[in-house]
C-alpha positions in Angstrom: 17.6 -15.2 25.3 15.1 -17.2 27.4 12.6 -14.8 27.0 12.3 -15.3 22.8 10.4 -18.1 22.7 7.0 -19.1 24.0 6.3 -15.7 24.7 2.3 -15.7 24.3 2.3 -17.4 27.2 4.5 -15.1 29.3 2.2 -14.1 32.9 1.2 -10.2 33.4 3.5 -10.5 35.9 6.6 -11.5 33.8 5.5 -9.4 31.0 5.4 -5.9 33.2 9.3 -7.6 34.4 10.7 -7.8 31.0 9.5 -4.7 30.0 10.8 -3.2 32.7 14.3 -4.9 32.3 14.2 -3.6 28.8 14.2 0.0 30.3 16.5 -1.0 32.4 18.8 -2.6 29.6 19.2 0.4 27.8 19.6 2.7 30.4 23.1 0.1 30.4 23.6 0.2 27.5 23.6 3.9 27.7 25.7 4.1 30.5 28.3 1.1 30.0 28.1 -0.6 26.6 28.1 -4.1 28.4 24.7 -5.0 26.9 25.5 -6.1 22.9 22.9 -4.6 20.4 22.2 -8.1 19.7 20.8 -8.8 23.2 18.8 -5.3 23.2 17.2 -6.2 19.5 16.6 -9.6 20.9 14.6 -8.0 24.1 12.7 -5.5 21.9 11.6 -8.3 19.5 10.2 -10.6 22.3 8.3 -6.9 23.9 7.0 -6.9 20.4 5.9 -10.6 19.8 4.2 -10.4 23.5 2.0 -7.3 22.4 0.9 -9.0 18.9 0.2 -12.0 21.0 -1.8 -9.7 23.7 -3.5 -7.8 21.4 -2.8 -8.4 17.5 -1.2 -5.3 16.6 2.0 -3.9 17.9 3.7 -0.2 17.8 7.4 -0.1 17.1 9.3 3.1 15.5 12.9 3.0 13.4 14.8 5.4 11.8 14.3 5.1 8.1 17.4 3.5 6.1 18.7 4.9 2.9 17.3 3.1 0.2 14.3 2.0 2.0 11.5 4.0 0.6 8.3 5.3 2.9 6.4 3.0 0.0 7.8 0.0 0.4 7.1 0.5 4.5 3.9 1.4 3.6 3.0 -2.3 1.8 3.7 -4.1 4.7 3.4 -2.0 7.5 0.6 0.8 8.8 2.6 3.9 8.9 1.0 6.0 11.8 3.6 9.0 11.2 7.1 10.0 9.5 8.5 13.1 11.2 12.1 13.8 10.0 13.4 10.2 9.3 11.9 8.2 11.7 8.6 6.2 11.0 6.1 5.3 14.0 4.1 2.5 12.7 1.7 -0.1 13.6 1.9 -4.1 12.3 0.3 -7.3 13.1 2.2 -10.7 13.0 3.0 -11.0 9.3 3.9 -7.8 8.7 6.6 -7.8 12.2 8.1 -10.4 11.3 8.8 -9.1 7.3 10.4 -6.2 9.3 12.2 -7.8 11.6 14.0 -9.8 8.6 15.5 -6.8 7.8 18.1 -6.5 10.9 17.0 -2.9 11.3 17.0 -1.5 15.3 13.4 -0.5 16.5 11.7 0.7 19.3 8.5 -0.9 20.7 6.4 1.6 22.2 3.2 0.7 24.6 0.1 1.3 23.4 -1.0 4.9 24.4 -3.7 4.5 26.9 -1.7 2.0 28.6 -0.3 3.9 31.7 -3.3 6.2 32.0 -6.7 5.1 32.0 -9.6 6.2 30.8 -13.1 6.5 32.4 -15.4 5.7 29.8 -18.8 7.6 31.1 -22.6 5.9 31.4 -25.5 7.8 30.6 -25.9 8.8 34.6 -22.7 10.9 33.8 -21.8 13.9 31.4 -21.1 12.3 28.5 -19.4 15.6 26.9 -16.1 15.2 29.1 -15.5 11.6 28.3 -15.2 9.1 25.7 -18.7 7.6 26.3 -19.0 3.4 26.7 -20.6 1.5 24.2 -24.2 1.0 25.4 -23.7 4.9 26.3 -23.0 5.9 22.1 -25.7 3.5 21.0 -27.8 5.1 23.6 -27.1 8.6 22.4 -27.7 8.0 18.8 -31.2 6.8 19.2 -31.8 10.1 21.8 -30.7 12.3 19.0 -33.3 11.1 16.4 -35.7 10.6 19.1 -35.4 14.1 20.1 -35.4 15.7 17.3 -37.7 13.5 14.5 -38.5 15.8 12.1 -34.3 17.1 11.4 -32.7 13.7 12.6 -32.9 10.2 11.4 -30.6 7.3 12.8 -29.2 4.7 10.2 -27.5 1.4 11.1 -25.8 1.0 7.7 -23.9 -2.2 8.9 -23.0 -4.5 11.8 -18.7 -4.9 12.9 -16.6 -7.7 13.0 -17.4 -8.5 16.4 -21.3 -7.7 15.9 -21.3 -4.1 17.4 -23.6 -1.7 15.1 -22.0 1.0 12.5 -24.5 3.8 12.9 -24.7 7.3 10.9 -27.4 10.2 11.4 -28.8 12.3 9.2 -29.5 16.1 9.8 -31.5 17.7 8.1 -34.9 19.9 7.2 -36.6 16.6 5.5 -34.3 14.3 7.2 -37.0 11.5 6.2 -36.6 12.4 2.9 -34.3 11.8 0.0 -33.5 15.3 -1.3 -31.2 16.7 -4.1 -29.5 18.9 -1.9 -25.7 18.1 -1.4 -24.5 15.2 1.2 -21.8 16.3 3.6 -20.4 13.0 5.3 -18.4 13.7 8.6 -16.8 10.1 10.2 -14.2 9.5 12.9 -12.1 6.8 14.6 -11.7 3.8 11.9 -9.1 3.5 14.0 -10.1 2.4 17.1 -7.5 4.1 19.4 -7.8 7.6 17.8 -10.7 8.5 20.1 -11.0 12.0 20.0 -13.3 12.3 16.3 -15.5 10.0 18.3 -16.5 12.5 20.9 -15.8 15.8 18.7 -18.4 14.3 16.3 -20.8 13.2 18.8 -20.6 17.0 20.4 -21.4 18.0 16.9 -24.2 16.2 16.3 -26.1 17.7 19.1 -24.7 20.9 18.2 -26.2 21.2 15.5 -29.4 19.7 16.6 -29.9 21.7 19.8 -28.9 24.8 17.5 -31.3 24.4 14.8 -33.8 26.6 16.4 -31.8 29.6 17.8 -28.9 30.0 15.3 -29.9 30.8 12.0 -27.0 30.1 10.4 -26.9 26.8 11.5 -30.5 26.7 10.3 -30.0 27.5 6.9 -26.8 24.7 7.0 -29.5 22.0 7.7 -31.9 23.4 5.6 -29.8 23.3 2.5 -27.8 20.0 2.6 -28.0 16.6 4.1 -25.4 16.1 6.8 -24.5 12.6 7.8 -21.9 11.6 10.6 -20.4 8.2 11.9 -19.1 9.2 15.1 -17.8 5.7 15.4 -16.1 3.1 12.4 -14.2 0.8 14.4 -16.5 -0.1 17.0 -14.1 -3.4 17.9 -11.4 -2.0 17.9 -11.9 0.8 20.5 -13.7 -1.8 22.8 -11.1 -3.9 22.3 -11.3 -5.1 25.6 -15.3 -4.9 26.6 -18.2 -2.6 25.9 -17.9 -0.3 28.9 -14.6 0.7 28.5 -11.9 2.4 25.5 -9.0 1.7 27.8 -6.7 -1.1 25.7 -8.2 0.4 22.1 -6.4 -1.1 19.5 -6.0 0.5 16.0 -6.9 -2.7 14.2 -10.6 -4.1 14.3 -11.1 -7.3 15.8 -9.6 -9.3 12.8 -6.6 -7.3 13.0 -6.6 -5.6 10.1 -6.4 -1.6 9.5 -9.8 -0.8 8.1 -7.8 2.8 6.6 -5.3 0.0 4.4 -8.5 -1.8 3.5 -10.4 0.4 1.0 -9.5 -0.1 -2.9 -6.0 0.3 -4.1 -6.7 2.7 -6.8 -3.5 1.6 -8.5 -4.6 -1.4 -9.6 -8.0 -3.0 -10.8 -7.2 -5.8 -8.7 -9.4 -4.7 -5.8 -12.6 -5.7 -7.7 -12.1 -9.2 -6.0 -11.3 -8.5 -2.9 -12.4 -9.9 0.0 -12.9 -6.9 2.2 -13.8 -6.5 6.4 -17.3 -6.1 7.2 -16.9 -2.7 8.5 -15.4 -1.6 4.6 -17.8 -3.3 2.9 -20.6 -2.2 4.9 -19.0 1.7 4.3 -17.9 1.1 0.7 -22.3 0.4 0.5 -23.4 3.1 2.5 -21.2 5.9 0.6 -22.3 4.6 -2.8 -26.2 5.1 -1.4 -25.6 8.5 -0.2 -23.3 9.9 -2.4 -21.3 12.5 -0.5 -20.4 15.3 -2.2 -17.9 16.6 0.6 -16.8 14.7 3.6 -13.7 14.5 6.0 -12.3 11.8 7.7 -10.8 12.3 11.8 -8.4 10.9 12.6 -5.3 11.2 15.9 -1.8 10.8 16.0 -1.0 14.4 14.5 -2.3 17.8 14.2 -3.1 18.2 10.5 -5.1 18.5 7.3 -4.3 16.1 5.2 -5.5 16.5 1.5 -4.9 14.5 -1.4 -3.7 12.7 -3.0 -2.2 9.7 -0.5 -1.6 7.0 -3.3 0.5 8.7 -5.4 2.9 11.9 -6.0 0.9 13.9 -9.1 -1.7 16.6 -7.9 -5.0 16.4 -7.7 -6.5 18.3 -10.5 -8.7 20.2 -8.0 -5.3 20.5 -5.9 -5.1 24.7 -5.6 -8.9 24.1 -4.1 -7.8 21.3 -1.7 -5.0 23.7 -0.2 -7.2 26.8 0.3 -10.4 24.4 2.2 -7.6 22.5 4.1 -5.8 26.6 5.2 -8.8 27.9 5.9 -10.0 25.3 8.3 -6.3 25.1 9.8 -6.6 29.3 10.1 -9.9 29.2 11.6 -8.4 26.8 14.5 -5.6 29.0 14.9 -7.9 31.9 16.0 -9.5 29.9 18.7 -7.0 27.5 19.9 -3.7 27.7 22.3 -0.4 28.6 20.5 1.4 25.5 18.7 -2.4 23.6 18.1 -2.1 22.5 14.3 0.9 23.8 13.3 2.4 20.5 12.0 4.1 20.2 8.2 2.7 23.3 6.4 1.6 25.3 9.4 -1.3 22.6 10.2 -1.7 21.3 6.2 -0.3 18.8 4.4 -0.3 16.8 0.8 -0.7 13.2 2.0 1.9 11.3 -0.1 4.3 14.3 0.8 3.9 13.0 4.1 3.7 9.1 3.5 1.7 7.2 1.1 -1.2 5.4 2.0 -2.5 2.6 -0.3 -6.2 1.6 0.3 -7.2 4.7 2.2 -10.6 5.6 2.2 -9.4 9.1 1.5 -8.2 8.6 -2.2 -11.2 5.4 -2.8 -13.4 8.4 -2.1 -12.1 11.0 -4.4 -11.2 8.7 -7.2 -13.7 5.6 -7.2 -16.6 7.7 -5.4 -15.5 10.9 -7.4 -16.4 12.3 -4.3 -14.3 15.4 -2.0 -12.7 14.3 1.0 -9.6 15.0 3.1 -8.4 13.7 6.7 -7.9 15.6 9.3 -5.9 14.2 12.2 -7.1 16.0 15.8 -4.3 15.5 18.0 -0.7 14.9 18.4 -2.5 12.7 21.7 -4.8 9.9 19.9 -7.0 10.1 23.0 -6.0 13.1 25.2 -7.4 12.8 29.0 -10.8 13.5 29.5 -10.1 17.0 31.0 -8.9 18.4 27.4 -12.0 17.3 25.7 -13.5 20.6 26.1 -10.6 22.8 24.9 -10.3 20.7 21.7 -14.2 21.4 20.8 -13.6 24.8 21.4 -10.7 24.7 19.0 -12.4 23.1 16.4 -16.2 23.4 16.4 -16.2 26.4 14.6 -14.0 24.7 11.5 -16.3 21.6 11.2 -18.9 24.3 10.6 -17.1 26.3 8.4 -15.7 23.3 6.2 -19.4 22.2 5.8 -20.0 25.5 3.7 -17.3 24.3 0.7 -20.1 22.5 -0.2 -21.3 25.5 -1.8 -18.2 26.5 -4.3 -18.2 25.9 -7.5 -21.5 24.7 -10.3 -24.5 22.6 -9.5 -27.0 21.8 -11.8 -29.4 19.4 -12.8 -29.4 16.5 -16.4 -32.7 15.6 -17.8 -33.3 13.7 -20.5 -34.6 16.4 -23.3 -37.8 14.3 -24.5 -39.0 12.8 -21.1 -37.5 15.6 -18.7 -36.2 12.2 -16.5 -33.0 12.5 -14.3 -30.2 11.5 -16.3 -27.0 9.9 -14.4 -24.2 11.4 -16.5 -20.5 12.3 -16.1 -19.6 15.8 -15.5 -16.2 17.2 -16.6 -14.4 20.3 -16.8 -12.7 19.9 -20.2 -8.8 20.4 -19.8 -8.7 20.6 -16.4 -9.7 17.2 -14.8 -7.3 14.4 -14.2 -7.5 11.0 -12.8 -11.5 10.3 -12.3 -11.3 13.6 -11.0 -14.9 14.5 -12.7 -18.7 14.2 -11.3 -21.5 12.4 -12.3 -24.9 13.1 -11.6 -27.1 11.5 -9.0 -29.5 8.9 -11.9 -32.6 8.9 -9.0 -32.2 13.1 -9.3 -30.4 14.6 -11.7 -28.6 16.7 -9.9 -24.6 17.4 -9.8 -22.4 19.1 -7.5 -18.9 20.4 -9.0 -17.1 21.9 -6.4 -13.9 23.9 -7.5 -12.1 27.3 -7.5 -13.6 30.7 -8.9 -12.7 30.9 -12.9 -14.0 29.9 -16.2 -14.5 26.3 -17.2 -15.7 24.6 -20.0 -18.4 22.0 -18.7 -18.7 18.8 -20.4 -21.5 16.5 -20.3 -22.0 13.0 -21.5 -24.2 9.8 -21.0 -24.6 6.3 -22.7 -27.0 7.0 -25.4 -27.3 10.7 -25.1 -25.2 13.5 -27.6 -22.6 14.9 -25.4 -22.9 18.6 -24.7 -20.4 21.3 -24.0 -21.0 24.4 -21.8 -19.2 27.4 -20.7 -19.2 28.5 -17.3 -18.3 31.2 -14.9 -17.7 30.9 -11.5 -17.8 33.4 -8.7 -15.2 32.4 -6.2 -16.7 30.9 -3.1 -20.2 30.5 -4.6 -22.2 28.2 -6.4 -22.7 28.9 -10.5 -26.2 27.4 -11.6 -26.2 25.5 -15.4 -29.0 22.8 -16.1 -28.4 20.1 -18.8 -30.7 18.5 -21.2 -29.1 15.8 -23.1 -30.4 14.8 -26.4 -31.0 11.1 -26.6 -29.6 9.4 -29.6 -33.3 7.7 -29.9 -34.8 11.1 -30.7 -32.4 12.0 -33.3 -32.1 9.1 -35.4 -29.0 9.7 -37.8 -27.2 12.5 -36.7 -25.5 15.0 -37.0 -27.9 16.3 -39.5 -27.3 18.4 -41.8 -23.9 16.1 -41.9 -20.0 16.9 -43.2 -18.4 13.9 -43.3 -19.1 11.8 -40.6 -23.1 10.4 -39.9 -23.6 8.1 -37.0 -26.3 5.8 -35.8 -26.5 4.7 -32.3 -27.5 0.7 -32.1 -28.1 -0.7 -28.4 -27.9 -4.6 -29.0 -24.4 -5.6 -30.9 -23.8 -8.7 -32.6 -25.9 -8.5 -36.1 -25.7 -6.9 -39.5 -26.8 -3.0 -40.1 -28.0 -2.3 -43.8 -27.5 0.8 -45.6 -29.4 1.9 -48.2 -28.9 5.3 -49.6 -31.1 7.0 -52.4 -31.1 10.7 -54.3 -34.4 13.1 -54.1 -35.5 11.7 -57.4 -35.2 8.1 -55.5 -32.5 6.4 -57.1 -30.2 3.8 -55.4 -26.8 5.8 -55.1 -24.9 3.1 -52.5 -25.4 0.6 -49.9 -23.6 0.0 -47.4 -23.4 -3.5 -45.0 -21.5 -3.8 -41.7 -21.5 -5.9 -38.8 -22.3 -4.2 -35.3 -19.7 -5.4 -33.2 -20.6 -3.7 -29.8 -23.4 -1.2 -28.7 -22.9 2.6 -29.5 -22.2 4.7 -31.9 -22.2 3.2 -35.3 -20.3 5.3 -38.0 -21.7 5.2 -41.4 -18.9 5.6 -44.1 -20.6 8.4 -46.3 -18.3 11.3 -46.2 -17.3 10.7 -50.1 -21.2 11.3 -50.9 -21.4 14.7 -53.3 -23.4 17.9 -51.4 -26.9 17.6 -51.7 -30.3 15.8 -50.1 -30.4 12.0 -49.6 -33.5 9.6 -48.6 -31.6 6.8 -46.1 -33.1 3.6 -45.0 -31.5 2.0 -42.1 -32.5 -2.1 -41.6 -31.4 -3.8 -38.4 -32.7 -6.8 -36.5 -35.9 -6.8 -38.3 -36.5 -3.0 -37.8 -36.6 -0.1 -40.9 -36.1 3.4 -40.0 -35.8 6.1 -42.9 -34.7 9.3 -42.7 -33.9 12.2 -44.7 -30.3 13.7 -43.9 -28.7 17.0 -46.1 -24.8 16.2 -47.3 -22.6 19.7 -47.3 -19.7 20.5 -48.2 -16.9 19.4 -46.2 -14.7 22.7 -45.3 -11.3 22.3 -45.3 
């Protein structure tokens, strides 16, 4: 066809021609069968090759083959949705033209906001009933912590791509403070053409500000946690085409690439070199400073909860937990909104990879590499629904991002010291035989403290630190509230050889490797019984061999890098 080639150069004018013939073609094909499926494939694939061209990304949907799994779509494609066997997906260059290798018949689809424009409102306007320009949400932020000084605090963690600013706020009682109280992280729109998040966030914000003085439940939410929201991650890629407008959003960011596909690939250690966007670097930093302890992710395209995991099919070990936070903010919609509102896969809650797998979502990075909580909740089946809906979608939801913020307070908290200095102790936090794939805690080191959110029952705690003796706890929890259990570790330093009285094994811990430990081991009366002479091959625990010694009360001097310690250690008997 004429049309294949040289098509980044095709006019406005030609372009809105061959898309319409395309509509045209099929209805023909429809009607007569004269056009061949060869022609029609050719006509969708030039559509396609125009809107990468235009804009970098392209949508196109296809009914899924047998044999052709959802994963292998997901490696080279951004999967958007999969209802019944057709995928909706979004791709750049690259990955359209590994597709289009594979002779399968697809559908390009416009982008959303294409036929129905947006008016993206200034500060002279009422920012609530529109998705506000850029200057306008810049604007806003700084109001908010200008407004309100002593529970507010603006952050610019990061700059775009394209320059724009990645900005977060802090709520709180001491928002100038760093406190031990838990982080709740709320963002929205790292894709840049799912715009409701954007506004539903913003409302939130000065929700929850305006609030603080007359609603004292919202009070005592800012008072006892430290609520951060990014109303905005993808800056470029919802002013795709200038700062005062978010008609032509793209999903991408300005380098085209899908910043929800660009967080580690918890499969494989090979993300530790990766060369990632600005904006996922820039977020990757600002999570690891804050350490959330519960935060969701907003998303568009679908009316859903979406918990994990997205990487892989085995259950999160926390997964009963997951489903009853993800149903109760699904239920709490329900009550408030229009029939059919969130009613998608489970009645408005879904396991991600059930419904596609995701690799390098921030969604799994958080809740395996951050050992964080987080799940993803897409808005709207409409990734930016016209401006006169806005309202009816904060009514539907504003009472659920409220209520979700309160799972911050199931399950234990506590705080690990160090037992001879009473310092904070940074130190992984486990509930033995339950916890599976980094599914754990670990303290905050600049605090101490821990938050462990889970189900009612009984768990055994374990906690354990480089150079400390690990300790063991048992521990009830109350469903829906938080149990309180403080740890003191014991460090190795204090204790010398340990465990004392011994059984059979006696260790040492040695913090530089690479020389020779010396044994010596002498009776009460203070004769030589055995030495001992081994090579400290890394830092740790060193075992001394001196289970075969007979029951009784030993004198042991311990030379290493210049340095003597003695101690005396009691031998039992070893029950058997």
């Amino acid at each position: 066809m004429w049309f294949v080639t040289g098509i980044s150069s095709i006019s406005g004018l030609m372009f809105r021609l061959l898309r319409a013939f395309l509509v045209f073609a099929t209805l023909v094909v429809l009607v007569t069968g004269k056009i061949s499926a060869q022609e029609t494939d050719m006509i969708a694939t030039a559509l396609a090759r125009h809107y990468i061209a235009e804009r970098g990304e392209v949508i196109i949907s296809f009914v899924l083959p047998p044999g052709l799994s959802p994963g292998i779509i997901s490696e080279n494609l951004s999967i958007d949705n999969i209802l019944n066997d057709t995928v909706t997906a979004y791709t750049t260059a690259n990955g359209f033209e590994w597709f289009n290798r594979l002779n399968i018949p697809f559908t390009v689809w416009p982008p959303e906001m294409a036929d129905r424009p947006l008016v993206s409102r200034s500060m002279g306007t009422d920012w609530r009933q529109s998705y506000p320009d850029y200057p306008t949400y810049v604007q806003l932020m700084e109001d908010f912590t200008a407004n309100y000084p002593q529970i507010c605090l603006l952050r610019e963690f990061g700059v775009s791509a394209g320059g724009r600013k990645l900005l977060a706020i802090k709520i709180s009682d001491h928002a100038q403070m760093a406190e031990d109280e838990p982080v709740i992280f709320y963002t929205s729109t790292m894709h840049g053409d799912e715009l409701l998040g954007y506004i539903m966030l913003l409302r939130l914000i000065e929700h929850l500000l305006s609030s603080y003085e007359s609603d004292n439940t919202i009070q005592n939410l800012v008072n006892s946690t430290a609520i951060w929201v990014n109303p905005l991650a993808n800056p470029d890629g919802t002013f795709f085409l200038s700062d005062s407008t978010v008609n032509g959003a793209t999903r991408f960011n300005a380098n085209q690439v899908d910043l929800n596909r660009d967080f580690p690939d918890i499969r494989t250690d090979a993300w530790r070199n990766t060369v990632r966007q600005s904006e996922t670097t820039a977020m990757i930093d600002f999570m690891e400073d804050i350490r959330p302890v519960l935060s969701a992710n907003f998303h568009g395209g679908a009316e859903v909860v979406n918990y994990p995991m997205d990487t892989w099919s085995r259950l999160h070990a926390d997964d009963s937990w997951y489903r009853a936070l993800s149903r109760a903010y699904a239920d709490t919609v329900h009550h408030y909104a229009s029939p059919g509102y969130m009613t998608f896969k489970e009645n408005g809650i879904t396991n991600g990879y059930a419904w596609y797998p995701v690799y390098g979502g921030r969604q799994d990075y958080n809740n395996v590499l951050l050992h964080g909580r987080e799940v993803t909740i897409e808005l709207s089946d409409d990734k930016t629904p016209p401006e006169s809906h806005i309202e009816n979608y904060w009514q539907y939801n504003q009472r659920s991002l409220l209520q979700y913020m309160q799972s911050a307070f199931t399950g234990i908290t506590g705080v690990v010291t160090d037992s001879v200095s009473g310092l904070p102790v940074g130190a992984e936090v486990r509930l033995l035989y339950h916890d599976t794939d980094s599914s754990y805690v670990v303290s905050n080191p600049a605090h101490g403290r821990f938050y462990r959110l889970t189900d009612g029952g009984e768990y055994l705690l374990q906690v354990k630190a480089p150079g400390y003796v690990t300790q063991i706890r048992q521990v009830q929890v109350t469903p829906g509230s938080m149990s309180a259990v403080d740890i003191a570790l014991v460090p190795f330093a204090s204790t010398g050889l340990f465990p004392n009285p011994f059984g059979s094994e006696l260790f040492i811990s040695i913090d530089k490797p690479g020389d020779e430990l010396e044994t010596e081991v002498f009776d009460i009366a203070g004769r030589k019984v055995t030495q001992l002479n081994q090579t400290v091959q890394q830092a740790g625990l060193q075992l001394l061999q001196l289970g075969r010694l007979a029951p009784g009360t030993y004198i042991i001097r311990l030379y290493y890098q210049g340095k003597k310690h003695q101690q005396v250690v009691i031998k039992t008997a070893v029950s058997r």
